[in-house]
Backbone as numpy.savetxt, mean C-alpha at the origin, in Angstrom:
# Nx Ny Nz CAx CAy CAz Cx Cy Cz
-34.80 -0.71 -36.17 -35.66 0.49 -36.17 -34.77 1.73 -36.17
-35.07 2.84 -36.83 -34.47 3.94 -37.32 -35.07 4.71 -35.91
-33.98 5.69 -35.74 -34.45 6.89 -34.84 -35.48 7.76 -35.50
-36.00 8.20 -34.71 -37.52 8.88 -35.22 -36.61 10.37 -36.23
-37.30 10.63 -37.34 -37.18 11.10 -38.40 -37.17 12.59 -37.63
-37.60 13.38 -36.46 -37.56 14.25 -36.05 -36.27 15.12 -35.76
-35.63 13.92 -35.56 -33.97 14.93 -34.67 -33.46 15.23 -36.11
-32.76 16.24 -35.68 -31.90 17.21 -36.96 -30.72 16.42 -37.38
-30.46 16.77 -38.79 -29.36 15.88 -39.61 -28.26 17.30 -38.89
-27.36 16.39 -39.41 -25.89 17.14 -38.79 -24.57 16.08 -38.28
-23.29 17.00 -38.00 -22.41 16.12 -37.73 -22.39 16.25 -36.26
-22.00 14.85 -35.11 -22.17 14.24 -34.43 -20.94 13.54 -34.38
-20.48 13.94 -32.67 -19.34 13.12 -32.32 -19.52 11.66 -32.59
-19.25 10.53 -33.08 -18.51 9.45 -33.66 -19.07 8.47 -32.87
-19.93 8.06 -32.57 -20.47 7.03 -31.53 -20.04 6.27 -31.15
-18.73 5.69 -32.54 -18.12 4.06 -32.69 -16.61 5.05 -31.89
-16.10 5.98 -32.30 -15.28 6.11 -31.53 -13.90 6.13 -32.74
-13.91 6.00 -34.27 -13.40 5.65 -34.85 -13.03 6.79 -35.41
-13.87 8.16 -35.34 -13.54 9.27 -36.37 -14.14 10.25 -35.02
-14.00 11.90 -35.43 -14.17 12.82 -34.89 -15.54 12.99 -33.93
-16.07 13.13 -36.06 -17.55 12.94 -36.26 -17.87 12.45 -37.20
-19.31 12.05 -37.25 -19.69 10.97 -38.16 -21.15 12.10 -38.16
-22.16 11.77 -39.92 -22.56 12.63 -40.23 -24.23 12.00 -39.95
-25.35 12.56 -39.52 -26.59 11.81 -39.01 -27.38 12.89 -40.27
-27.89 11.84 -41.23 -28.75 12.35 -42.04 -30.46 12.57 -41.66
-30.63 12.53 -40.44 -32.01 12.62 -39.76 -32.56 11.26 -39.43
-32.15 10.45 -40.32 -33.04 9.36 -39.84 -32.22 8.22 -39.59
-30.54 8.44 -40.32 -29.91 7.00 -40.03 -28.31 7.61 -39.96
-27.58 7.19 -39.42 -26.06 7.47 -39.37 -25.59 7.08 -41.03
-24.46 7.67 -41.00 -23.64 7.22 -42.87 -22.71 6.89 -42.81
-21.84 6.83 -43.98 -20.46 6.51 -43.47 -19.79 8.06 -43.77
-20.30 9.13 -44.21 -20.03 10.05 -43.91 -18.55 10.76 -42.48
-17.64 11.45 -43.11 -17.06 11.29 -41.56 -16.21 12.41 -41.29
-15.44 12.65 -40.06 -14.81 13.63 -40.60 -13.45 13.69 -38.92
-12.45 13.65 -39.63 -11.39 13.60 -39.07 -9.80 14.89 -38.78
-9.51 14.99 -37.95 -9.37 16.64 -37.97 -9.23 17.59 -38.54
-10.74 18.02 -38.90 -10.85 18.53 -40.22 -11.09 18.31 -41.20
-10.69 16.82 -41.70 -10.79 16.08 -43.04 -12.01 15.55 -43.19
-12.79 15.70 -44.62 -13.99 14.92 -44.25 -13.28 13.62 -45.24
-14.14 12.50 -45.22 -13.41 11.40 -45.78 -15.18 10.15 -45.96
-14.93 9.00 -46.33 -15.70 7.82 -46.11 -14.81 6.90 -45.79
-15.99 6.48 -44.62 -15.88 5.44 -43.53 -15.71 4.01 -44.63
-14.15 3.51 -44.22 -14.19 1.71 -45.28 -15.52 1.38 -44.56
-15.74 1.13 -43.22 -16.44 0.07 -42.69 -18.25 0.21 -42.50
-18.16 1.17 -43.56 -19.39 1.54 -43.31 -19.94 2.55 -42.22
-21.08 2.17 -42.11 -22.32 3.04 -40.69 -23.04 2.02 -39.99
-22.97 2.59 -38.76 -23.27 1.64 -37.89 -24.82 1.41 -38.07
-25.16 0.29 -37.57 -27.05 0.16 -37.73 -27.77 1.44 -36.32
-28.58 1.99 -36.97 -29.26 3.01 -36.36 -29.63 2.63 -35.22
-30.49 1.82 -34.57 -30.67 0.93 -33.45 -29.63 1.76 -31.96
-28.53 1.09 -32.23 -27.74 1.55 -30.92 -26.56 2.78 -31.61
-27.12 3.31 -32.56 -26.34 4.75 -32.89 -26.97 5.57 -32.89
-27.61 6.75 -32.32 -27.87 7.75 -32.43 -27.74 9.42 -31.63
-27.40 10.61 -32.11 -27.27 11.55 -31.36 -28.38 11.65 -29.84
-27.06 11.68 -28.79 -27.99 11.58 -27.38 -27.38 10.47 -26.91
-26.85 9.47 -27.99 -26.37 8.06 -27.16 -25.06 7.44 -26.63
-24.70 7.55 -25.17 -23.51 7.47 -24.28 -22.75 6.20 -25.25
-21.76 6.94 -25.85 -20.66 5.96 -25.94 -20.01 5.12 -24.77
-19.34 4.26 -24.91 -18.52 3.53 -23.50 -17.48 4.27 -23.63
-16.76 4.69 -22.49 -15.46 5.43 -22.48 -14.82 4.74 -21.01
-14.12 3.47 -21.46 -13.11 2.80 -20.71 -12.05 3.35 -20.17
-11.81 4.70 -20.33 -10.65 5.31 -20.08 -11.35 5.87 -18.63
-12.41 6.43 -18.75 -12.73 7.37 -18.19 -12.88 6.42 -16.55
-13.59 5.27 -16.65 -14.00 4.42 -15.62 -12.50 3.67 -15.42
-11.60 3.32 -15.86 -10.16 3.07 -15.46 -9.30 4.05 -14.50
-9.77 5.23 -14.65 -9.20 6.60 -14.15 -9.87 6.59 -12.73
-10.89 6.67 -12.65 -11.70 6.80 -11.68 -10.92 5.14 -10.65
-11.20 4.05 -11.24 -10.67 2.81 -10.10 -9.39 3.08 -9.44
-8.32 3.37 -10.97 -7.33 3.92 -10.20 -6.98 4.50 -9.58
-7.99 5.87 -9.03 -7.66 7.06 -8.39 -8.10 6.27 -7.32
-9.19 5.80 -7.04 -9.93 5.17 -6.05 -8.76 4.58 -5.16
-7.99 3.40 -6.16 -7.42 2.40 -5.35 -6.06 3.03 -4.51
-5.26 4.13 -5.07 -4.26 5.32 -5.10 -4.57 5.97 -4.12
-5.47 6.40 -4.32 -5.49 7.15 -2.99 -5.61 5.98 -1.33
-6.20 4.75 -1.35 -6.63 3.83 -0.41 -4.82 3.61 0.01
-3.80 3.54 -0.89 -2.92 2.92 -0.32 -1.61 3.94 -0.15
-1.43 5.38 -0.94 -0.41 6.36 -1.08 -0.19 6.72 0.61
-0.53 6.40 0.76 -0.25 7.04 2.97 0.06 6.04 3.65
-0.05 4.55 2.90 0.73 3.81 3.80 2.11 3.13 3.40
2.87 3.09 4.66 4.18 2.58 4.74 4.50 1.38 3.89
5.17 1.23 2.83 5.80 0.05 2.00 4.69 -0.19 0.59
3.15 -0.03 1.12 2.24 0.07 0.22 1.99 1.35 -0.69
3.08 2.44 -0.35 2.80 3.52 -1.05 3.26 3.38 -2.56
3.88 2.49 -2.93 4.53 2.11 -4.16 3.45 2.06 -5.13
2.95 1.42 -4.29 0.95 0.53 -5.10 0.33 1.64 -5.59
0.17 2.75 -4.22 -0.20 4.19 -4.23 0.62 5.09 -5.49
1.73 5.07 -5.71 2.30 5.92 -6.88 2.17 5.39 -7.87
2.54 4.11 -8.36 1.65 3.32 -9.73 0.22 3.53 -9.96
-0.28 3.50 -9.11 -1.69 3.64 -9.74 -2.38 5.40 -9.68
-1.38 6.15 -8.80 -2.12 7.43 -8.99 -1.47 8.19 -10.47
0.16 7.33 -10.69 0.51 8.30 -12.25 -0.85 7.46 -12.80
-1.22 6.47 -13.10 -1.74 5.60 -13.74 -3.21 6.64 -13.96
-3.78 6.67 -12.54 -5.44 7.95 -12.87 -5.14 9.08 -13.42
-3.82 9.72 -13.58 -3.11 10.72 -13.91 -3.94 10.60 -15.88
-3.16 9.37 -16.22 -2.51 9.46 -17.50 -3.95 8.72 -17.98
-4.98 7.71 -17.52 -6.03 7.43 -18.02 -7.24 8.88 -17.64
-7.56 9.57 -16.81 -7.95 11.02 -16.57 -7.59 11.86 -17.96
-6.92 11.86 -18.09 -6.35 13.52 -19.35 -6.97 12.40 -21.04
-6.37 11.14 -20.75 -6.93 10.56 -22.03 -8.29 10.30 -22.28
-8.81 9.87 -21.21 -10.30 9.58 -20.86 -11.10 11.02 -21.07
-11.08 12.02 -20.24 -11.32 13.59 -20.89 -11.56 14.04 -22.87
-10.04 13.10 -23.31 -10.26 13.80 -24.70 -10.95 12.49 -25.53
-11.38 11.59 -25.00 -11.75 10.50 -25.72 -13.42 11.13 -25.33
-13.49 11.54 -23.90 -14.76 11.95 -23.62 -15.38 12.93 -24.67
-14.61 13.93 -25.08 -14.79 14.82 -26.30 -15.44 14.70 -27.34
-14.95 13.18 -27.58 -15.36 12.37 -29.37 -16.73 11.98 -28.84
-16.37 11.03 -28.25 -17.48 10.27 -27.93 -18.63 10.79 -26.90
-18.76 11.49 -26.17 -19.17 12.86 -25.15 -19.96 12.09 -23.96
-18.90 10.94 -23.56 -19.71 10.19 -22.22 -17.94 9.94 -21.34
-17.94 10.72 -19.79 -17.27 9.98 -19.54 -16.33 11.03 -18.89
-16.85 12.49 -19.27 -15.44 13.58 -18.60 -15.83 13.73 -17.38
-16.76 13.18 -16.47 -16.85 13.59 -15.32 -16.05 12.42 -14.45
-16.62 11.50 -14.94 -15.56 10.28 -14.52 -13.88 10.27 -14.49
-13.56 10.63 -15.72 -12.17 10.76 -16.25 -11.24 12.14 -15.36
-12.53 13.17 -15.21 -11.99 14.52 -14.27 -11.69 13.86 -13.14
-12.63 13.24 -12.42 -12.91 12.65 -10.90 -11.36 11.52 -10.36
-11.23 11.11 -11.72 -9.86 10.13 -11.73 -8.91 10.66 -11.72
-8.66 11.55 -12.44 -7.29 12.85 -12.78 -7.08 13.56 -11.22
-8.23 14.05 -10.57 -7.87 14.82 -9.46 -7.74 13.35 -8.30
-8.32 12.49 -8.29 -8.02 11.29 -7.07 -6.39 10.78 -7.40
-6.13 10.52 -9.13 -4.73 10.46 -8.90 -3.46 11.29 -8.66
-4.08 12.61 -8.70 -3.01 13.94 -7.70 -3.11 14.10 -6.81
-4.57 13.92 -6.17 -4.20 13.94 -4.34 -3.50 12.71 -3.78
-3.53 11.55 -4.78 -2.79 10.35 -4.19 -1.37 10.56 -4.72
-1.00 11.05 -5.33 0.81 11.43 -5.60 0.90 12.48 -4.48
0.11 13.53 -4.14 0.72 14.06 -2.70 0.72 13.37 -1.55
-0.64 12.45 -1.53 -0.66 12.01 -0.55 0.64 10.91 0.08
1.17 10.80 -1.30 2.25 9.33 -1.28 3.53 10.05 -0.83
3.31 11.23 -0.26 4.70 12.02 0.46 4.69 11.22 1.32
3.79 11.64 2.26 3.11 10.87 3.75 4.00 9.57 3.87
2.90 8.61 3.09 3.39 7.37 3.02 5.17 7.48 2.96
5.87 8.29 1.53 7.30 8.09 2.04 7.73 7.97 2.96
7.56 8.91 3.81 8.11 9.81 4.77 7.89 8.28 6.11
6.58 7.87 5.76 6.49 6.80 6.83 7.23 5.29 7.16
6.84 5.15 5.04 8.07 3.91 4.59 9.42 4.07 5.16
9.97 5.08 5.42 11.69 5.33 6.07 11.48 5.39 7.06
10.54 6.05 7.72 10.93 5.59 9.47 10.11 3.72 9.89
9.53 3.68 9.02 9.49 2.28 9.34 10.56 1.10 9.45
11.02 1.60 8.21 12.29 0.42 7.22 13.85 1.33 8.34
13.60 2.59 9.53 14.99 2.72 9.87 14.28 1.55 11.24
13.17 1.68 11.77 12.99 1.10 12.78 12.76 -0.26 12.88
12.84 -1.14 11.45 13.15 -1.97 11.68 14.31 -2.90 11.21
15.27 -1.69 10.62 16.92 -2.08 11.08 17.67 -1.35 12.16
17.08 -0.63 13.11 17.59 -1.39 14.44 17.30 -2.03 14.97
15.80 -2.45 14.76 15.20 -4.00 15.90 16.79 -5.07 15.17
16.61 -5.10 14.22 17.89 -6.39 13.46 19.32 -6.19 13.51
19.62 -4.60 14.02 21.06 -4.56 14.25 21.50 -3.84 15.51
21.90 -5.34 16.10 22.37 -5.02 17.68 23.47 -4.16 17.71
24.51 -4.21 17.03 25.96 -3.66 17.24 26.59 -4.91 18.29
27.51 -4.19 19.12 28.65 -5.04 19.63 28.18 -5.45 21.04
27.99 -6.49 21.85 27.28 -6.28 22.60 27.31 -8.03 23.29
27.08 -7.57 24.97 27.74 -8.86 25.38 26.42 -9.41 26.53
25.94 -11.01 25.71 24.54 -11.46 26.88 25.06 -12.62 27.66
24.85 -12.93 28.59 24.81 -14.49 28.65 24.27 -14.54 30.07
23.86 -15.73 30.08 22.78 -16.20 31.08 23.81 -16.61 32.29
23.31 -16.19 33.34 23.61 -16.31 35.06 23.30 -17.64 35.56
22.42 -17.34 35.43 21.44 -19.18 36.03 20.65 -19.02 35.66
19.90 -20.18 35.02 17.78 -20.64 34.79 17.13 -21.75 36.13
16.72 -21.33 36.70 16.04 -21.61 37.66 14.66 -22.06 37.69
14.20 -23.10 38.62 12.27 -22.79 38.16 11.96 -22.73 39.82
11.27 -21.77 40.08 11.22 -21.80 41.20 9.39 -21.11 41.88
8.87 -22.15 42.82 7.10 -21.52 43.00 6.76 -21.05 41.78
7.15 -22.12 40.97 5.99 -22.17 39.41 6.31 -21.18 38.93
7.57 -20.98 38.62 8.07 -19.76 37.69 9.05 -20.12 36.98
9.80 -20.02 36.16 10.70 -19.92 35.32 11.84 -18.84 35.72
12.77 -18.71 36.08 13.88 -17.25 36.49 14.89 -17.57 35.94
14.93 -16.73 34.68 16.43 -16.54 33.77 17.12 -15.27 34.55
18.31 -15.30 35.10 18.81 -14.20 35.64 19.88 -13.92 34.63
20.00 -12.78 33.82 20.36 -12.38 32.54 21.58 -10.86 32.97
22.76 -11.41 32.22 23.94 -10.02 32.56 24.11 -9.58 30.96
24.05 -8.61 30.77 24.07 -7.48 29.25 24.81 -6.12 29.51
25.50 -6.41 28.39 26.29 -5.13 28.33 26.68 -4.77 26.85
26.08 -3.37 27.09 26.50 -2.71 25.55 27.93 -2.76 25.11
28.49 -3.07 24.01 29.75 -2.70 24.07 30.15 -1.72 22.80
28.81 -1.26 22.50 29.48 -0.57 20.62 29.39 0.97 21.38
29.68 2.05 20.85 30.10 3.42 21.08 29.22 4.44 21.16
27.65 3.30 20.92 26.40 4.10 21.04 25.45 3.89 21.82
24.54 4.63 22.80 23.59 4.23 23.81 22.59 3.19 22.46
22.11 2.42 23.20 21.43 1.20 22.37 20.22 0.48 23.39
19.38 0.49 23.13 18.37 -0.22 23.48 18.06 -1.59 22.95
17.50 -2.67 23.86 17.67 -3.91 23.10 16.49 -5.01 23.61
16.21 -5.90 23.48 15.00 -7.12 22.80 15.88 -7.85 23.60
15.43 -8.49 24.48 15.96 -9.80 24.98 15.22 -11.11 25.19
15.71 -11.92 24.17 14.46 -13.37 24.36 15.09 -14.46 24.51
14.69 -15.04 25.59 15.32 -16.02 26.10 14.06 -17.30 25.79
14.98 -18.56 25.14 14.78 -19.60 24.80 15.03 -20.52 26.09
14.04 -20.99 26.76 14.36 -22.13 27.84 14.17 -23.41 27.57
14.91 -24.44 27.73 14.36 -26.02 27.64 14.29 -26.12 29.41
12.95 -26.96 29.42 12.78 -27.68 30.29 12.49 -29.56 29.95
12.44 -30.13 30.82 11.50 -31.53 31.30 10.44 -31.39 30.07
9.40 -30.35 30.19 8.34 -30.42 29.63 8.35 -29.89 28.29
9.82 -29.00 27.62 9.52 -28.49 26.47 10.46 -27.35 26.37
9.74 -26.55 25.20 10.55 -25.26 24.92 9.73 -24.23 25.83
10.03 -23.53 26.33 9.41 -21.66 26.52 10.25 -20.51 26.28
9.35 -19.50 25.76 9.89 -18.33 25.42 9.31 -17.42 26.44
10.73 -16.74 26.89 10.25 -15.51 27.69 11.03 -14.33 27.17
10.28 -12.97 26.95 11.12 -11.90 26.28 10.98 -10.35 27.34
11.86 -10.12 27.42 12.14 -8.52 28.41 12.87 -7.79 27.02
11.98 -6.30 27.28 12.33 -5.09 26.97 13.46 -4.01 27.56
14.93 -4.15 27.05 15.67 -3.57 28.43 16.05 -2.30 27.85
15.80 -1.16 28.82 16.03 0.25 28.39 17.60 0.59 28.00
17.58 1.89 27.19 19.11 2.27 26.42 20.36 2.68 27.78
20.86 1.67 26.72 22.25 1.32 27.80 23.17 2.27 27.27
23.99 3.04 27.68 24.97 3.65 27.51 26.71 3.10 27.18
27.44 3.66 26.22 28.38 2.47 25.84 29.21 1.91 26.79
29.32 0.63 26.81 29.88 0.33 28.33 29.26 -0.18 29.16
28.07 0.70 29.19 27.43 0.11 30.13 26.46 -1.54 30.32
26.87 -1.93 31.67 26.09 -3.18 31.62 24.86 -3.50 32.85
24.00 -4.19 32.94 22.44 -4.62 33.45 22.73 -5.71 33.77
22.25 -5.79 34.97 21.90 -7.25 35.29 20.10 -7.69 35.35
19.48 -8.00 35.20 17.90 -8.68 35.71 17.34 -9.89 35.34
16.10 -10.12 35.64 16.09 -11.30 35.67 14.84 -11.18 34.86
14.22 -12.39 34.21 13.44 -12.68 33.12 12.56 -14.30 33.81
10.93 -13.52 34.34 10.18 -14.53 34.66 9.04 -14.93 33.60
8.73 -16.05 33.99 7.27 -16.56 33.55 6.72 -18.21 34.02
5.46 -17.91 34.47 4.41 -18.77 35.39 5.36 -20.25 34.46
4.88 -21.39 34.78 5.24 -22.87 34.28 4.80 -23.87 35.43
3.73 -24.44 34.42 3.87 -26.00 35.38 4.09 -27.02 35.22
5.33 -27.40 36.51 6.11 -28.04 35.84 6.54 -28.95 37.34
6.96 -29.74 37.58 7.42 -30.25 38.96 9.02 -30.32 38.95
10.37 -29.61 37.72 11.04 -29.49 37.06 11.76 -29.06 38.26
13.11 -28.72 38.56 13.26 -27.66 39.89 14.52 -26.83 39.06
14.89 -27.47 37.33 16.29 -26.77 36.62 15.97 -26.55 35.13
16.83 -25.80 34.62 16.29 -25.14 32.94 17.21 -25.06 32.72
17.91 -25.02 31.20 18.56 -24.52 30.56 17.79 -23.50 29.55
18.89 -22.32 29.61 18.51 -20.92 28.28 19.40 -20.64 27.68
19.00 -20.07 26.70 19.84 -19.29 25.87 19.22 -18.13 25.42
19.81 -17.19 25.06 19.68 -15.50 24.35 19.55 -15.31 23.40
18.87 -14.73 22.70 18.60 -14.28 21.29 18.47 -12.70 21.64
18.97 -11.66 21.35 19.25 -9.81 21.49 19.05 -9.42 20.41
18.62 -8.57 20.21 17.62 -7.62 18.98 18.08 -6.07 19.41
17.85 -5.47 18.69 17.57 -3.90 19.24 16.10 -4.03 19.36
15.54 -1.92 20.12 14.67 -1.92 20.78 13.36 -2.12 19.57
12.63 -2.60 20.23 11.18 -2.93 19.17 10.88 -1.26 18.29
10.16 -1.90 16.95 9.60 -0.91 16.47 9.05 0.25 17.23
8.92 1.88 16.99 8.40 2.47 17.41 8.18 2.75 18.89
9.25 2.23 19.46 9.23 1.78 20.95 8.46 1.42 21.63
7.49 -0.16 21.11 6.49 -0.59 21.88 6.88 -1.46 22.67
6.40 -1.40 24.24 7.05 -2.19 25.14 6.61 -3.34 25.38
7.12 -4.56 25.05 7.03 -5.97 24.98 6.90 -6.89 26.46
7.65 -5.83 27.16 7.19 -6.90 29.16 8.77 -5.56 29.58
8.59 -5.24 30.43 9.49 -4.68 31.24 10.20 -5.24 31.97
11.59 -4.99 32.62 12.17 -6.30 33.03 12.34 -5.37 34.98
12.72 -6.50 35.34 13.21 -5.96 37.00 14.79 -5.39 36.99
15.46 -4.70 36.96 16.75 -4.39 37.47 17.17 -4.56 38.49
């Protein structure tokens, strides 16, 4: 079925998407065409009147690509290690936005979408400062949890005593910088492995701590063996168990 014989002949952005404009003789599209500037005929013909006519939303894939990407860009540009995700996909709403816009032109469905994508993928390239800025203090804080420096642990005695476990633990910094450090002690008993871990505050170079490292066990056991595993201080300085001095 032909569009009703009423609407005005004239040229008409390109429905198919193939030329500028394409020419609507009132009642049916042609192959009529015209390309910047150039008028010319269409090899492939004119589309069937049915799903061509002035008024009718072309698909503009650019425009709805722009928009996901900005969407997804902005969800991840502020966070730490994921901001990467965040800068790929906000150049990405960047560069489908400006194309999606001039495709919107031809085809005239799709610049609000394609705008909406263009500005979500620039607030997500600023926003992906943030995220930098966070990615490095993350990635410094967690190479000092992994780099102790020079530094001297070893276990006193493991004890089990009124249903406790007592690692009595001697540490001493020995590198040239106050250092904070992760102390996890691996126990075998009778009954198995346990882990017990103390948080011990920044030691000064030289300086050394003595304390002790508990936890509940039942066990009818009355001796343990441990060993040390030393870290620097946890991420962000969250405190893991405090120890006794």
């Amino acid at each position: 079925m032909n569009p009703p014989p009423s609407l005005p002949s004239g040229w008409f952005p390109d429905p198919h998407g193939r030329y500028d404009y394409r020419w609507f003789n009132g009642t049916a599209w042609t192959a009529d065409v015209s390309d910047d500037g150039r008028r010319m005929v269409d090899p492939h013909g004119a589309a069937p009147a049915p799903s061509s006519r002035p008024g009718h939303e072309a698909g503009n894939g650019l425009a709805t690509a722009a928009i996901t990407c900005g969407l997804i860009a902005l969800l991840f540009a502020w966070m730490p290690v994921l901001v990467v995700v965040g800068l790929v996909l906000g150049v990405l709403a960047l560069v489908f936005g400006i194309r999606g816009m001039r495709r919107a032109a031809t085809v005239g469905s799709g610049r609000r979408r394609a705008l909406a994508g263009a500005v979500l993928g620039g607030a997500a390239l600023a926003l992906s400062i943030v995220g930098t800025i966070l990615t490095v203090t993350f990635v410094r804080e967690i190479q000092a949890f992994l780099t102790t420096g020079p530094h001297g642990a070893q276990v006193e005695a493991c004890t089990i005593d009124s249903g406790e476990i007592v690692i009595d633990v001697r540490l001493t910094n020995r590198s040239n910088d106050a250092r904070g450090y992760t102390v996890y002690g691996v126990v075998r008993t009778p009954r198995g492995v346990d882990d017990l871990v103390a948080d011990i505050p920044e030691l000064a170079p030289d300086e050394t701590t003595e304390f002790q490292m508990r936890r509940p066990i039942d066990t009818d056991a009355d001796s343990c063996e441990a060993r040390l595993v030393v870290h620097g201080p946890t991420p962000y300085g969250i405190e893991i168990d405090r120890v006794d001095d």
